[in-house]
Structure formats: structure tokens, C-alpha cells
C-alpha positions in Angstrom: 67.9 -3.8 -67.5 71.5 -5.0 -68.4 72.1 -8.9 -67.2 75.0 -7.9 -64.8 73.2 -5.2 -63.4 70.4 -7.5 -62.8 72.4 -10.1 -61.6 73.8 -7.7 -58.9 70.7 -6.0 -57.8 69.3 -9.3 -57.1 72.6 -10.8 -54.8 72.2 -7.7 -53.1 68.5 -8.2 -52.6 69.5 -11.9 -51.1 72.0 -10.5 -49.1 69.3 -8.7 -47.0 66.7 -11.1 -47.5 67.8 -12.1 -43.6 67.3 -8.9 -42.3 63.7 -8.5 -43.9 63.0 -12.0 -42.2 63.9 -11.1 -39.0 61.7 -11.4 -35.8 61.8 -8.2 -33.5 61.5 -9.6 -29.8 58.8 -8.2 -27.3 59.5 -10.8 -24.7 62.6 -13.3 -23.2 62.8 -15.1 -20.0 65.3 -17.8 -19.4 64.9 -18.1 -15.7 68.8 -18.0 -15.3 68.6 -15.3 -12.6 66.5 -17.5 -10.5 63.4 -15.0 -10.8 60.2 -14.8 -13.1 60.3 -11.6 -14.7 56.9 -10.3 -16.4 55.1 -13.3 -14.9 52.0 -13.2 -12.6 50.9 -15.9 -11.0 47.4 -17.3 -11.0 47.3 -20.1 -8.5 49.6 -21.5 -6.4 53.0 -23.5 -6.9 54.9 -21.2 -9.3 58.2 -21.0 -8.5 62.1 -21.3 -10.3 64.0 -24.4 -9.8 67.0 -25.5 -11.4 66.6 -22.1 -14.3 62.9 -23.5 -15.0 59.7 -22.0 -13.9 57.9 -24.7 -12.5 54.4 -25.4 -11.2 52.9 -28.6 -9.6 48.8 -29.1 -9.0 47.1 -32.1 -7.2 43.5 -32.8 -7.8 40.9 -33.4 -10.2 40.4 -30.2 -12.5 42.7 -28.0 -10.9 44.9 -25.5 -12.9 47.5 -22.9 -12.2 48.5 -20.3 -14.6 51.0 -17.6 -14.5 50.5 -14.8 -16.8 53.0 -12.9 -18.7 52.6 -10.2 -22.3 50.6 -7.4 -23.3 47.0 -7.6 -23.5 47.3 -5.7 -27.7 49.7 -8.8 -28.8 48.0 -9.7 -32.1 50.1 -11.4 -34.6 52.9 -12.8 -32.6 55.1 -16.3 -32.6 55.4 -18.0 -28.9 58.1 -19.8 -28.5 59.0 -22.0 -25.5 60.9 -25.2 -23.9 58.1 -27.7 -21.7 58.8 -30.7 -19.9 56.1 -32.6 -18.0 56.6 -35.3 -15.5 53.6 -37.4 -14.5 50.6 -35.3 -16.3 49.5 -35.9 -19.9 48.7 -32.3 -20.7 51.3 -29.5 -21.7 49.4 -26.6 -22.0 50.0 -22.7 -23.3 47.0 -20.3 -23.0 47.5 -17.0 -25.8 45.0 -14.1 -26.7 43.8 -14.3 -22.6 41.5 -12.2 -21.8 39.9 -11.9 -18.4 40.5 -16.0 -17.9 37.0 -16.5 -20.1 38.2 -15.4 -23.5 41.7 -17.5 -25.3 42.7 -20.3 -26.9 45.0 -23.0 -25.8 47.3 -25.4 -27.3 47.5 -28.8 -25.5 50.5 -31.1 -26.3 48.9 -34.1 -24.9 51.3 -37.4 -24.3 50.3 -41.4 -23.9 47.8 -42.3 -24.9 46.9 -39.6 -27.1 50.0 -38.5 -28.3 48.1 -35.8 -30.2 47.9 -32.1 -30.4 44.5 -29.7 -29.4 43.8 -26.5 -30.3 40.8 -24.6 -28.4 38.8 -21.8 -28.1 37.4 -20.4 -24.6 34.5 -17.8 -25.0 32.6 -16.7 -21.4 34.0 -19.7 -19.8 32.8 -22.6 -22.3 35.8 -24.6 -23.7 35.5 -25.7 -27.5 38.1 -27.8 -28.9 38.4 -26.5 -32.8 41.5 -28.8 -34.4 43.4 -32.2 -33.1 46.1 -33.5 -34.6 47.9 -36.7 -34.2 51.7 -35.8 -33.4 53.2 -39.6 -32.8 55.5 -40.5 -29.7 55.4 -38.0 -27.1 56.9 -38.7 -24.1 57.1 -37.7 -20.6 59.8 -36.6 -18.6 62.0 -34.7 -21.5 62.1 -31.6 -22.6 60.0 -30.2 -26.3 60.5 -27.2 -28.1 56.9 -25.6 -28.9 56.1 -23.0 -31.2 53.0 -21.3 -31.4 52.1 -19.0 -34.7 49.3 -16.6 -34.6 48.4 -14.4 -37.9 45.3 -13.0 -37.5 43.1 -16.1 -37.0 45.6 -18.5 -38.7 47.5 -20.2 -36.1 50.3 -22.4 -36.6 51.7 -25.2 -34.1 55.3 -26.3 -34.5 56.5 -29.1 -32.0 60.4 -30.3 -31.8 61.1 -28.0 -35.1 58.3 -29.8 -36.9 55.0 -28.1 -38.2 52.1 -30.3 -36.3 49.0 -28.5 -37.0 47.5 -25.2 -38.7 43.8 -24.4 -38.4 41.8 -21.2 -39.2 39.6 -20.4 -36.8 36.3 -19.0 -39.3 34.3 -18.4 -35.8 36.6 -16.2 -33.9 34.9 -12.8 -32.3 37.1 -9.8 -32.5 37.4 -9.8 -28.5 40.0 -12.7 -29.5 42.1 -10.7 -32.1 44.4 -9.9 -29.3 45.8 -11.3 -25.6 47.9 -11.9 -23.3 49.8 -15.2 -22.7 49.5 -18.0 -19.5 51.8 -21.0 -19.0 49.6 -23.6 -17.2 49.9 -26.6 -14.8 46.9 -28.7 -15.1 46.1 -31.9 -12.9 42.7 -33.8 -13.9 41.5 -36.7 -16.1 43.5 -39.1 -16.0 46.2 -37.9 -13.6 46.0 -36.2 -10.9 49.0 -34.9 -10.3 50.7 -32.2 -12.3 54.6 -31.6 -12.4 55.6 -29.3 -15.2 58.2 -26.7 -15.9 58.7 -24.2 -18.5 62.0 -22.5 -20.1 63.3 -20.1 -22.5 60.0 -18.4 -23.2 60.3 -16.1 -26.5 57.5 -14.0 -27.9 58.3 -12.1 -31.3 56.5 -10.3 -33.8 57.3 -10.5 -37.4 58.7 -7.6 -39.5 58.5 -9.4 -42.9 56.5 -12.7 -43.5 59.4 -14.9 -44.6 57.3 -16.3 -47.1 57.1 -13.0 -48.6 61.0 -13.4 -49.5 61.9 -15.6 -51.1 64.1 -16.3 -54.4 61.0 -16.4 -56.4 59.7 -13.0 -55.1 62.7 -11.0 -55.3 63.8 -12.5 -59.0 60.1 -12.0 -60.0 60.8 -7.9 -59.3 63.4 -8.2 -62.1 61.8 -10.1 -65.0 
């Protein structure tokens, strides 16, 4: 192939490169109308305050959890705002199903200041991968993204990338699942004040690493 073709076959391939990366969406709640759209409570103390969804649990071992997605979501990114007040846990529950089958991811602040990724089967809580993260503090908004591709899962806090794990163990009842946002009091602390915001779940059209400058020159050579 001539070099100026080349060269313009392969702007042109760049040019869409963002289109082939693209997410398409399958959920979005922001809260903004002042209702909960898609979510089903599981316990008491849901509610939307201030554009947040917001839960708060007294007691030792008590959690709340409000439901929200399709029980066939497979390979999907979660993406979401959380800001804790007096607990140490932040905690998203994904691939849920029947409240004994999922995983969570568990942000957890002073004095761990780590991340926790488990697995629940019939009931029986495993933790598979922990991560320190540094500082995490209380009282403030974090960004959290969680990253599922197949049994890959991928843990991004604040824009960073905190923890990946394969899970080699997984049964095929945990391939798919719906999604809970928690409010958990226990431990430690008793008390549980958290809220949640901009809650995005997408699907992947095209793995962005599968284009990339590399891959589309490499069609060319």
C-alpha cells in the first residue's frame, strides 16, 4: 500500500478510535429529581436528601441495601460517588443474586485505609483480595469504579486503579447479577451514615485496550 494512503487510512482509523471505545449506558441515577428511580429498598432508612440517596443503620451487624440493575448484567463497569460519615465501611454489592450469591467491594477508611474484595456463596462471606489504598478519609466524597470482565474485576478509587484480582473459584451462578448500594453499621462503629450519587452502569462496546495506536498501525504493516 502507497505511504499516503497508509498514512490516511490510519488518521482515519484514529479519528474513530473514540467511538469504538465508547461505553453504551444501561443505567444513570443522579438523584436530582428528589426520587430513586430503579432502586428497591432492602431495609429501612433509604431515602433522598440533598440529590443523594442516603441510608443510615444503628447496631452491631446491621445492613441495608437497596437494589437496582438487571439480574443478566455480566461484563459491566459500575461507576458511582460515596461519602461516609461516621462508619469505616463503603460498600457496593454486584452479581446479587437472591442476597446469598455476589461479591462486594469494601472501601474501608481509618485504620485500615485498604480496599476488600469478596465473594458470598449460600450466605458464607470469603474475602478473596485486599489492597492497601493509603489515606481515606471520612466525611468527603470518592469516586469508585468497579470493572467486571468475566471473572476479572477491576477497582478504580478517585481515578486511580487500586486493585484487580481474578477470581479462579467463581461458580457460573456468579457470571451475572444485579447491583445493591449498602449501609452497614458493625465492628467498630455502630452507627452508619452514608450516601450515594451519580450511579452509572455501562457496558463496553470495544475493550479500549483493543485500540490503540499499536493495534490499528499494526493492521497496516
Amino acid at each position: 500500500m502507497p505511504h499516503r494512503q497508509r498514512f490516511f487510512l490510519i488518521a482515519a482509523c484514529l479519528l474513530i478510535l473514540p467511538l469504538l471505545a465508547a461505553a453504551s449506558v444501561l443505567f444513570f441515577e443522579d438523584f436530582e429529581d428528589g426520587t430513586a428511580d430503579g432502586f428497591t429498598p432492602i431495609g429501612p432508612g433509604w431515602a433522598v436528601v440533598d440529590g443523594a440517596y442516603q441510608c443510615e443503620t444503628t447496631g452491631f451487624e446491621v445492613y441495608s441495601s437497596a437494589v437496582f440493575g438487571n439480574p443478566l448484567w455480566q461484563d459491566v463497569a459500575i461507576s458511582f460517588d460515596i461519602r461516609s460519615e461516621d462508619a469505616t465501611s463503603h460498600l457496593l454489592r454486584f452479581r446479587v443474586n437472591d442476597f446469598e450469591d455476589f461479591y462486594d467491594i469494601n472501601l474501608r477508611s481509618a485504620p485500615w485505609n485498604d480496599v476488600v474484595l469478596s465473594r458470598t456463596l449460600n450466605t458464607q462471606r470469603q474475602v478473596i483480595a485486599q489492597v492497601p489504598t493509603g489515606p481515606f478519609a471520612n466525611g468527603t466524597w470518592h469516586q469508585v469504579q468497579v470493572v467486571c470482565e468475566g471473572y476479572q474485576f477491576h477497582v478504580l478509587l478517585d481515578g486511580v486503579l487500586v486493585l484487580s484480582h481474578h477470581d479462579e473459584l467463581a461458580p457460573e451462578r456468579l457470571r451475572s447479577g444485579q447491583c445493591a448500594v449498602v449501609s452497614y453499621s458493625g465492628g467498630v462503629v455502630e452507627h452508619q451514615l452514608v450516601a450515594y450519587d451519580n450511579v452509572v452502569v455501562e457496558v463496553q462496546v470495544v475493550r479500549t485496550a483493543a485500540v490503540s495506536w499499536s493495534n490499528v498501525k499494526s493492521l497496516f504493516d
